[in-house]
C-alpha positions as CSV (number, residue, x, y, z in Angstrom):
1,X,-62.2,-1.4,-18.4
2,X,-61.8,-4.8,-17.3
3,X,-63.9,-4.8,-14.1
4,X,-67.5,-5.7,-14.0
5,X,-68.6,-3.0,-11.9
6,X,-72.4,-1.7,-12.1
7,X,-73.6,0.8,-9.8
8,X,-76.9,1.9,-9.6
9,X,-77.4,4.3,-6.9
10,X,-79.6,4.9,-4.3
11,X,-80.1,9.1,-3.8
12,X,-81.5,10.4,-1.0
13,X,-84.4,13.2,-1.4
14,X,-82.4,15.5,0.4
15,X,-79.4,15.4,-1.8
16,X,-79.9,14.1,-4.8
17,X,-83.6,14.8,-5.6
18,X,-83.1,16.3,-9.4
19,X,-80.7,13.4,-10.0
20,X,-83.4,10.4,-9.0
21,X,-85.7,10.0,-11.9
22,X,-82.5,9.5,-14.1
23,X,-80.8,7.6,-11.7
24,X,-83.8,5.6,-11.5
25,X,-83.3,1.6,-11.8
26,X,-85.5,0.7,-14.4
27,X,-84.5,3.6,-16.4
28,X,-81.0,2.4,-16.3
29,X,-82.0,-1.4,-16.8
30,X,-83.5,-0.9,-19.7
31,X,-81.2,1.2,-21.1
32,X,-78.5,-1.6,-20.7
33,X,-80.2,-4.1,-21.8
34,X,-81.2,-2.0,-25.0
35,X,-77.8,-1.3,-25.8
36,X,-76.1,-4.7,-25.2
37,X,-78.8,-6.1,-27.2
38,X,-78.4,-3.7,-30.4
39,X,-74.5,-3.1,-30.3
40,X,-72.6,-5.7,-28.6
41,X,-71.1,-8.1,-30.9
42,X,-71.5,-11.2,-28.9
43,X,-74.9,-10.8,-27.9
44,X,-76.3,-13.6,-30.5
45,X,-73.4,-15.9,-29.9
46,X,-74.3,-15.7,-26.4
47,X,-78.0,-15.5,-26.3
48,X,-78.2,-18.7,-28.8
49,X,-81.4,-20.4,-29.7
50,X,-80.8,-23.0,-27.1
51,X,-80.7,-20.4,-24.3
52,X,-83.5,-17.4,-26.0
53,X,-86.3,-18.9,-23.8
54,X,-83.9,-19.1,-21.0
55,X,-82.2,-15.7,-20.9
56,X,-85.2,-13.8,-21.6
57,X,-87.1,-15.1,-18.6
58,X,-83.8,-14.7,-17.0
59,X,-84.2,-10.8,-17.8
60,X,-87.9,-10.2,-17.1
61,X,-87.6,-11.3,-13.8
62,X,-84.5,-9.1,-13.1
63,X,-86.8,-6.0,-14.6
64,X,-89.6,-6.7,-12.5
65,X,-86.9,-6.5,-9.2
66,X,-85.7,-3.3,-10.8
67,X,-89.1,-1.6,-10.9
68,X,-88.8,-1.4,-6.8
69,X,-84.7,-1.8,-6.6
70,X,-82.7,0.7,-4.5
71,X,-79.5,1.0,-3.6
72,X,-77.5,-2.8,-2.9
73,X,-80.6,-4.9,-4.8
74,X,-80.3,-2.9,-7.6
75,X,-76.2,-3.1,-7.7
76,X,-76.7,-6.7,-8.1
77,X,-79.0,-7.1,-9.9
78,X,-77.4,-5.3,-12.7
79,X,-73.9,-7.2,-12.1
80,X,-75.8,-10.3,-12.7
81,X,-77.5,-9.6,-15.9
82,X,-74.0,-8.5,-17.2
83,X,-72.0,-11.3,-15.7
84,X,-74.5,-13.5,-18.2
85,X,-72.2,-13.0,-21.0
86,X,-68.7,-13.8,-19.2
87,X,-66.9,-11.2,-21.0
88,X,-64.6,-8.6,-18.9
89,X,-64.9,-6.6,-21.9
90,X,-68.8,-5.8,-20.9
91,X,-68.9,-3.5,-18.3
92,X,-70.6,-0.6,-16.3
93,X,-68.7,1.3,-14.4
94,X,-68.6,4.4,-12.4
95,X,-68.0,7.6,-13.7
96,X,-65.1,9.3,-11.3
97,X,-65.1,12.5,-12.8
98,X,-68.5,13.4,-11.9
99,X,-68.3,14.6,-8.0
100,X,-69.8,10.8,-7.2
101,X,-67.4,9.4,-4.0
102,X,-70.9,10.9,-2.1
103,X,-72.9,8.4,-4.4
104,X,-70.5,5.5,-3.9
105,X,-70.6,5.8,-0.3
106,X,-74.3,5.9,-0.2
107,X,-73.8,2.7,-2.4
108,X,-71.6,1.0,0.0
109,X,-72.7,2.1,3.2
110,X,-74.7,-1.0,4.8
111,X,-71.5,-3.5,4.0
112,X,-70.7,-5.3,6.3
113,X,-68.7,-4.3,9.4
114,X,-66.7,-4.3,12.5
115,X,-65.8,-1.9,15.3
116,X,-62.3,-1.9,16.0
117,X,-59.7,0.1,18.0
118,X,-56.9,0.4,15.6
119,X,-54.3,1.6,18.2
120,X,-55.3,-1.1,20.4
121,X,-54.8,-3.4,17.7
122,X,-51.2,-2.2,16.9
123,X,-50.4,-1.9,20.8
124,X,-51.1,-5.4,21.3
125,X,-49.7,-7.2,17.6
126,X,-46.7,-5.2,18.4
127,X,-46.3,-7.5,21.5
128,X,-44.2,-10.5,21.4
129,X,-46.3,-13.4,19.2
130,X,-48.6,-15.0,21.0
131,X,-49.9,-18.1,20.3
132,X,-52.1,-17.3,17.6
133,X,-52.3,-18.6,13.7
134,X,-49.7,-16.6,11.7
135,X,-52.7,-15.1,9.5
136,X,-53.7,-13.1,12.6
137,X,-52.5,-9.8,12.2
138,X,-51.7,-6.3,10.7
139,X,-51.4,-6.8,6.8
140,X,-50.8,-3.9,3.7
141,X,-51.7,-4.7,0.2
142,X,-48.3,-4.4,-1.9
143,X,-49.6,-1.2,-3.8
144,X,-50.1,0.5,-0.5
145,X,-53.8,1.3,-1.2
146,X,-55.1,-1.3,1.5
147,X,-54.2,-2.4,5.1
148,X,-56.7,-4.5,6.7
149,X,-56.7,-6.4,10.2
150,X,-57.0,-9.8,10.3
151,X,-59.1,-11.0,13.5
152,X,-60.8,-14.5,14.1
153,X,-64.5,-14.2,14.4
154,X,-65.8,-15.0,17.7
155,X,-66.9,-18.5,18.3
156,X,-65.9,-19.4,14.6
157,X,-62.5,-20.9,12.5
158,X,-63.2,-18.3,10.1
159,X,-61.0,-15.1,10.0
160,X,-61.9,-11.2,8.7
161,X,-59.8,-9.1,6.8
162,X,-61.3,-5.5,8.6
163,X,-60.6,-2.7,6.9
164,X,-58.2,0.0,8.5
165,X,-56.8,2.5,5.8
166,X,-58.6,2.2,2.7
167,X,-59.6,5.2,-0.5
168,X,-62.5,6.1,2.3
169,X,-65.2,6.2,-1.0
170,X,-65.4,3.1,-2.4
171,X,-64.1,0.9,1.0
172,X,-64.8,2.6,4.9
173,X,-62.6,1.8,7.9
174,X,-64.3,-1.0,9.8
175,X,-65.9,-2.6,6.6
176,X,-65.2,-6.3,6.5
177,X,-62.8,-6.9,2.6
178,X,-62.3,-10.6,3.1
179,X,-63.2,-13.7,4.6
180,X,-60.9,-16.9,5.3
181,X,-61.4,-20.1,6.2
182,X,-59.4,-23.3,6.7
183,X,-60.0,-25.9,4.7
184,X,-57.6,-29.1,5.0
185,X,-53.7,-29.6,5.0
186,X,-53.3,-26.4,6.6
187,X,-54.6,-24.6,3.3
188,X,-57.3,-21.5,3.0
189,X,-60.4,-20.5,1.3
190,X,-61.3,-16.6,0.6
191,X,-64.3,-14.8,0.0
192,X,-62.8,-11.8,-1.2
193,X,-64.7,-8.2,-2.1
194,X,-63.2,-6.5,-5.3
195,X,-62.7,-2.6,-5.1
196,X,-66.9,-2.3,-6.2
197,X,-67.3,-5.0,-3.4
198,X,-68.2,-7.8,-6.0
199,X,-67.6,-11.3,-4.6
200,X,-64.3,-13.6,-5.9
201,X,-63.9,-16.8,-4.4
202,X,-60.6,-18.1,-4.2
203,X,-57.6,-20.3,-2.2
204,X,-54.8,-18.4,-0.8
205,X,-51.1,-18.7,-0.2
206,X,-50.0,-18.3,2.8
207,X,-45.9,-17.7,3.4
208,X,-45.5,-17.6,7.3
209,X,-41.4,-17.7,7.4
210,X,-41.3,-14.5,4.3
211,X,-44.5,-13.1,5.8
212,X,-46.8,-13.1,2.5
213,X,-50.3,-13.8,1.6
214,X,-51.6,-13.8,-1.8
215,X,-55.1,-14.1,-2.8
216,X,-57.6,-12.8,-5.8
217,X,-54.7,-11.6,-8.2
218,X,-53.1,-9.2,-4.8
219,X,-50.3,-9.9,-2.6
220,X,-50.0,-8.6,0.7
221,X,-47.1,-8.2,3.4
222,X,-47.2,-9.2,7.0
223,X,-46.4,-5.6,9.2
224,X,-47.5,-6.7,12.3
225,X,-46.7,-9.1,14.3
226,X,-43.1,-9.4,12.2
227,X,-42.0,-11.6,10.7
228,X,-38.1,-12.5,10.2
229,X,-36.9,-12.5,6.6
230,X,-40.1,-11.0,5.5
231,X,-39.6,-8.4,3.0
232,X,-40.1,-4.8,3.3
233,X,-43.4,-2.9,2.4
234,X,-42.9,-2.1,-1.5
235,X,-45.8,0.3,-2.8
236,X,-44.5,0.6,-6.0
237,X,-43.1,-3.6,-6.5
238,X,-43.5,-3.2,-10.4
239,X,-42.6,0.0,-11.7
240,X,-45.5,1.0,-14.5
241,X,-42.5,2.4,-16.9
242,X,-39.0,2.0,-17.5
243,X,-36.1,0.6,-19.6
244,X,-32.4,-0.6,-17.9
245,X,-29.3,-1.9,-18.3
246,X,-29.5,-5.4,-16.2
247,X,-25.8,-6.3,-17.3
248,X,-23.7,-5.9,-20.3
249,X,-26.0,-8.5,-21.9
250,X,-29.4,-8.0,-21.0
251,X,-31.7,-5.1,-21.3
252,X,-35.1,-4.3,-19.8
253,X,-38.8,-2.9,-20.5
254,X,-41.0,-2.5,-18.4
255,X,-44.4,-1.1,-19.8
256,X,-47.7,-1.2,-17.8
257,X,-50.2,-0.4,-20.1
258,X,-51.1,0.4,-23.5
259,X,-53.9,2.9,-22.8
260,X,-53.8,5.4,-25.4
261,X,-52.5,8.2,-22.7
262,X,-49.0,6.2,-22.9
263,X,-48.2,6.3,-26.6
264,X,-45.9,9.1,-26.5
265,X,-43.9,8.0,-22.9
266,X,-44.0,4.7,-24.9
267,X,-42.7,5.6,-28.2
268,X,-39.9,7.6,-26.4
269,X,-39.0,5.3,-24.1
270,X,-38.1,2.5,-27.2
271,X,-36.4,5.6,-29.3
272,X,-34.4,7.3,-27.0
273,X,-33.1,3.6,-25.9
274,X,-33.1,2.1,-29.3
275,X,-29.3,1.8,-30.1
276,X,-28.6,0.0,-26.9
277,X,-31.6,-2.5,-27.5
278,X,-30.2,-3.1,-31.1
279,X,-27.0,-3.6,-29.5
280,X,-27.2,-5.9,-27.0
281,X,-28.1,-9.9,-27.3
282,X,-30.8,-10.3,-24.7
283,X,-34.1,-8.1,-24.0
284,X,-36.8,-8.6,-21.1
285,X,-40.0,-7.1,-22.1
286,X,-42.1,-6.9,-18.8
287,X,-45.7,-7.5,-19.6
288,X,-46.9,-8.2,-16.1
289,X,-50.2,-6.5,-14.6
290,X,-50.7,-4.5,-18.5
291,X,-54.7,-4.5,-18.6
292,X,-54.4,-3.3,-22.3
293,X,-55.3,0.0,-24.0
294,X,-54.8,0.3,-27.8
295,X,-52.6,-1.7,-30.4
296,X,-51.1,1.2,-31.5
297,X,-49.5,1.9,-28.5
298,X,-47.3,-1.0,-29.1
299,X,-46.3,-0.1,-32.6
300,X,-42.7,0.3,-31.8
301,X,-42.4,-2.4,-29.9
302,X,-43.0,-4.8,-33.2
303,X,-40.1,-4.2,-35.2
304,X,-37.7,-5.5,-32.3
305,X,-39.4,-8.6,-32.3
306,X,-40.1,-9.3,-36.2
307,X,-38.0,-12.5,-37.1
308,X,-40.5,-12.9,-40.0
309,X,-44.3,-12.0,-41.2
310,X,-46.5,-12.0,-38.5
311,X,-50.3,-13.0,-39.0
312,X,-53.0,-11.5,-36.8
313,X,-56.7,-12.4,-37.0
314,X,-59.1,-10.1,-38.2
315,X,-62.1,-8.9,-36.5
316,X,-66.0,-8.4,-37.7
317,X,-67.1,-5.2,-36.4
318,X,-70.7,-4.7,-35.9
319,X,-71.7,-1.4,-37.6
320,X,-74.5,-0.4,-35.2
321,X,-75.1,3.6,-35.6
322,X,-74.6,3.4,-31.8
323,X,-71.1,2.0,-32.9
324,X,-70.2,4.0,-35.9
325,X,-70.6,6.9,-33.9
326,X,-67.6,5.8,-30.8
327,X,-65.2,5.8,-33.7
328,X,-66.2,9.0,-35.0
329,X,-65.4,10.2,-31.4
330,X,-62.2,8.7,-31.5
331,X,-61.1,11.9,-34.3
332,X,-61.4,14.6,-31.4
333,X,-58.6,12.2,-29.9
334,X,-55.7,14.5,-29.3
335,X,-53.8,11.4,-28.4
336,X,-53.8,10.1,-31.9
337,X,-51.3,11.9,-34.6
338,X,-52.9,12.7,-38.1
339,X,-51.9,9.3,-40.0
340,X,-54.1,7.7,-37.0
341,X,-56.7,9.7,-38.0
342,X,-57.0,9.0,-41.4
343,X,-57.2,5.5,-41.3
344,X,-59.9,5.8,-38.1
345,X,-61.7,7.9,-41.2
346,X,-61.7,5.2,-43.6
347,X,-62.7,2.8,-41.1
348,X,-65.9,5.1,-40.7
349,X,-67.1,5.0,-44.5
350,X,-66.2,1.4,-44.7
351,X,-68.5,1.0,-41.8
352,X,-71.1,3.4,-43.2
353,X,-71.4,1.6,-46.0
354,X,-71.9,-1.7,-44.0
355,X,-74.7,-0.1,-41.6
356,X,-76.2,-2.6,-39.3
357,X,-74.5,-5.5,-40.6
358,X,-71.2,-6.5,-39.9
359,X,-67.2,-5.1,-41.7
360,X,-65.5,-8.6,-41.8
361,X,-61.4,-7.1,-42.1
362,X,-59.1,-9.9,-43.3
363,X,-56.1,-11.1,-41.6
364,X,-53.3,-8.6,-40.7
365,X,-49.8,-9.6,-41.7
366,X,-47.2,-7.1,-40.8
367,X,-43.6,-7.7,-42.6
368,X,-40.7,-5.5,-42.5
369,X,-37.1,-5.4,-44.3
370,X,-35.6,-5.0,-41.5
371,X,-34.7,-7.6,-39.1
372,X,-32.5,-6.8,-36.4
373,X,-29.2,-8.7,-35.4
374,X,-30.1,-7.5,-31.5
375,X,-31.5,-8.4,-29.1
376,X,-30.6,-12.3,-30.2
377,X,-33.3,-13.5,-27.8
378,X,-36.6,-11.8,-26.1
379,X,-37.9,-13.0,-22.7
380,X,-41.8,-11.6,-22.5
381,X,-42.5,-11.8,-19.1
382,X,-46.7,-12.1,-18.7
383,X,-49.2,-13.0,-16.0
384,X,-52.9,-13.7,-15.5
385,X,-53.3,-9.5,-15.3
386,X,-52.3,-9.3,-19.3
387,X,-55.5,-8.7,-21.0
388,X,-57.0,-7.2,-24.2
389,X,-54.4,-5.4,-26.3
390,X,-51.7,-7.0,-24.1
391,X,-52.6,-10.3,-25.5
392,X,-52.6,-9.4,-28.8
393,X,-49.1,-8.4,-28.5
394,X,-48.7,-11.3,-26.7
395,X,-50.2,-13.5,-30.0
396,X,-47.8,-11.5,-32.4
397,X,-44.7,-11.7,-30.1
398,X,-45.2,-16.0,-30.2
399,X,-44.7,-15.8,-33.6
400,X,-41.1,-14.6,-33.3
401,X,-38.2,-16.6,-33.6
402,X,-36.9,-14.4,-31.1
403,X,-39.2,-14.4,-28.2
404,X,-40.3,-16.5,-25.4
405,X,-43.3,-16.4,-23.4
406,X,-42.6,-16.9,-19.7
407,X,-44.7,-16.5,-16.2
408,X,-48.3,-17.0,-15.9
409,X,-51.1,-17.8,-18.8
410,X,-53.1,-14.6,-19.7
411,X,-56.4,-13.4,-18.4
412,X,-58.0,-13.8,-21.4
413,X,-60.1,-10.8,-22.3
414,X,-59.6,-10.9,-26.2
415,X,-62.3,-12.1,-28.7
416,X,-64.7,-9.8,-28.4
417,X,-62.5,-6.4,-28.9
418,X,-62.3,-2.4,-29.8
419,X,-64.5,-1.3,-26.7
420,X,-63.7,2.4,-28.5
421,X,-64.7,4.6,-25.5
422,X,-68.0,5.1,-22.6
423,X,-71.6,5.0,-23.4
424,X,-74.3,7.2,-21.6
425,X,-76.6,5.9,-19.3
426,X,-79.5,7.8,-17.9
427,X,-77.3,8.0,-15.2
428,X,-74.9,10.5,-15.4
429,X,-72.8,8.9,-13.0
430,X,-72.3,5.8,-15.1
431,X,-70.7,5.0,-18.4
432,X,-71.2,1.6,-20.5
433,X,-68.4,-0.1,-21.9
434,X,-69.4,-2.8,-25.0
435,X,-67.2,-4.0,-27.4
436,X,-67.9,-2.8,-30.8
437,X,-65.7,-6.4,-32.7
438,X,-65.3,-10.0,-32.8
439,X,-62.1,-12.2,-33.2
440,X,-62.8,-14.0,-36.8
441,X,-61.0,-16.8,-34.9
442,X,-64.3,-17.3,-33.0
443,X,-66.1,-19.5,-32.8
444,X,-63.3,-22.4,-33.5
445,X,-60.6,-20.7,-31.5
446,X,-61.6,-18.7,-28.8
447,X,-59.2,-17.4,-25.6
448,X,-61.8,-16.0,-23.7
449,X,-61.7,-16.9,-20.2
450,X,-58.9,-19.5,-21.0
451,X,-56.1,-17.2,-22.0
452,X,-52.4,-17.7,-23.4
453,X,-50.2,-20.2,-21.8
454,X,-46.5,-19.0,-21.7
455,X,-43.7,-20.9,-23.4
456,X,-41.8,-21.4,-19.9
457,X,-44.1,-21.2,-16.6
458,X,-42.3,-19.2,-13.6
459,X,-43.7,-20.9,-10.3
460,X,-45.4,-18.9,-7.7
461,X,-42.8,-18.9,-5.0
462,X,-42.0,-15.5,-4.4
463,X,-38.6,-15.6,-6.3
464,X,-37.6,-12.4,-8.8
465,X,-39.0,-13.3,-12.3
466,X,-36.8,-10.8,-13.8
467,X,-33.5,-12.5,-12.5
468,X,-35.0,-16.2,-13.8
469,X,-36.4,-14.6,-16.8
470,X,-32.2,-13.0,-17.8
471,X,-30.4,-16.7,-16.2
472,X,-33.1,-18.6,-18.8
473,X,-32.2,-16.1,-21.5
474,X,-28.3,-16.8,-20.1
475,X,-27.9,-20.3,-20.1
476,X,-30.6,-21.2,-22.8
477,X,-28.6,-19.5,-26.0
């Protein structure tokens, strides 16, 4: 839920008439800024005294747009009253289940395009190279859900990424994803569109000899014209799950996420492996591209890493009735065993009895008996996709006399916290995410937007972090 994706959509009389006075943009304004204002928790550290006069103007004039917004006008206008607050944790987003691809391409329809041949295109980059900037070309986004074209714009130094295979709801053939232009030393700036087509500005790197170009947190591989020594296409680079021997020494974890859904394939994964974990001197816990999902999906993880007590801030949470109720959803969960449950349940009188006003929890410290002999020493392997729950595990794991950070610092996505589950909108076709808590480190320590440096930074080169990640572990004990 770390996208800050608001769609307001635009329905046509002929389809969607019984939809359009819910789907309305005022109606859905209103309710947003209603609910941010009552139940998000960092809506007064935000919205300070300095900035009331300010913001509030800042609103009314984005209502008054909304009263005669359709389709794109109103998609942005709603971003930019949520981008306000900075936090990735504040979002709207669209709700997938509800027959909507219809609605998103309604939504998306008048982006920008070009007309292209795609066969031509393949016919003649298939060629020998021509004299042409090694940008030019066919290119596929490392997950395999993108390949674009990249042409030069007539008459101009600045080149199109054109869409060519895409999801066909959110992003159409033809539709324009990117634009690049030089800029000096033989460097590149992009203007790149995120799945919901929000703007990210960014520079590139461009790898000519491996045939690689990464840009706004994706990487993509050169297919046409080729490339010698580039790699092959990998749709799946990282694995979401997995644990393996690497040698005799060195084990390794690979977990992608900690949404709730994974607990079990989680849990089983560390059990069933357990004994050769506790066994063996070195572990590689890869972290990379985990969005987050719930601390208790990371509950076995812990005692491998505990060298000694382990202190986590605690959080404020802001007892709206808005709020209370979220958690009292979270008991339907059948995701969370009974022991879960209880504890959500005393959370929920606790917060009862603090209506409207804030639960201030004190510090966690987690200890154990325990300590284990193995794994001697524990590379966590993280990058600038390791947000939210990620980074808390992150924050306990540096704490560890056994553990190293290494790769890329965090996305920072952490002080405001326990976005519990969707909101309703008048639109059924959207869902409000809000936080419900707040780090009691603010406001003297925040991570927001700054993130978690590692211990060890792994430089963006294209080299394997796992095998530097096991020769550090190798050569540093």
């Amino acid at each position: 839920m770390l996208k800050r994706v608001v769609l307001i959509l635009y329905f046509t009389a002929a389809g969607f008439a019984a939809s359009s006075q819910q789907c309305d943009c005022s109606n859905n304004f209103d309710s947003l800024v209603k609910q941010v204002t009552a139940n998000y928790p960092g809506f007064h550290d935000k919205v300070t005294a300095a900035r009331q006069a300010s913001f509030y103007k800042f609103t009314d004039s984005l209502r008054k747009l909304a009263t005669r917004a359709e389709n794109g006008t109103c998609y942005q206008l709603m971003g930019e009253w949520i981008n306000f607050f900075n936090d990735q944790h504040l979002s709207v987003v669209i709700n997938q289940d509800a027959g909507s691809a219809p609605f998103i391409r309604s939504l998306f329809s008048d982006e920008e395009h070009i007309t292209i041949n795609a066969d031509s295109l393949l016919r003649y980059y298939a060629q020998p190279a021509p004299a042409q900037n090694p940008i030019e070309g066919i290119w596929e986004m490392e997950d395999g859900n993108y390949k674009v074209a990249i042409i030069r714009l007539p008459d101009s130094n600045t080149y199109a990424g054109v869409v060519m295979k895409s999801d066909s709801v959110f992003w159409l053939p033809g539709q324009i994803k990117f634009k690049i232009s030089p800029t000096h030393n033989n460097k590149y700036h992009v203007v790149f569109k995120k799945r919901s087509h929000e703007n990210e500005v960014s520079d590139i790197i461009l790898r000519p000899e491996t045939g690689i170009l990464e840009m706004s947190d994706s990487r993509w591989i050169k297919i046409l014209p080729a490339t010698a020594g580039q790699p092959p296409v990998n749709n799946s680079a990282l694995p979401p799950f997995y644990f393996k021997q690497l040698d005799n020494q060195t084990n390794v974890l690979r977990i992608s996420s900690f949404a709730l859904d994974y607990k079990e394939l989680i849990d089983s994964l560390i059990s069933n492996n357990l004994d050769l974990i506790t066994k063996t001197p070195y572990l590689i816990l890869d972290l990379r591209d985990n969005l987050g999902g719930f601390n208790m999906s990371f509950e076995k993880i812990l005692p491998i890493l505990y060298t000694n007590p382990v202190v986590s801030s605690g959080t404020s949470i802001l007892a709206t009735p808005e709020n209370i109720a979220l958690y009292e959803g979270m008991l339907s969960d059948k995701n969370i065993l009974p022991d879960g449950k209880e504890k959500i349940m005393t959370l929920i009188q606790q917060l009862k009895e603090k209506k409207n006003n804030y639960l201030v929890e004190k510090d966690e410290i987690y200890k154990q008996a325990h300590i284990y002999k193995y794994p001697e020493k524990i590379a966590v392997i993280m990058n600038e996709k390791c947000a939210s729950a990620t980074e808390q595990l992150i924050l306990k794991a540096k704490q560890s006399k056994k553990c190293i950070m290494m790769g890329h610092r965090s996305a920072g996505i952490i002080d405001y916290t326990n976005i519990v589950g969707p909101r309703e909108l008048p639109c059924s076709y959207f869902q409000l995410y809000c936080p419900t808590a707040k780090s009691n480190r603010l406001p003297e320590h925040p991570i927001d937007n700054i993130g978690i440096a590692p211990d060890f930074a792994i430089l963006d080169n294209g080299t394997d972090w796992i095998t530097i990640a096991a020769k550090h572990l190798h050569n540093n004990h």
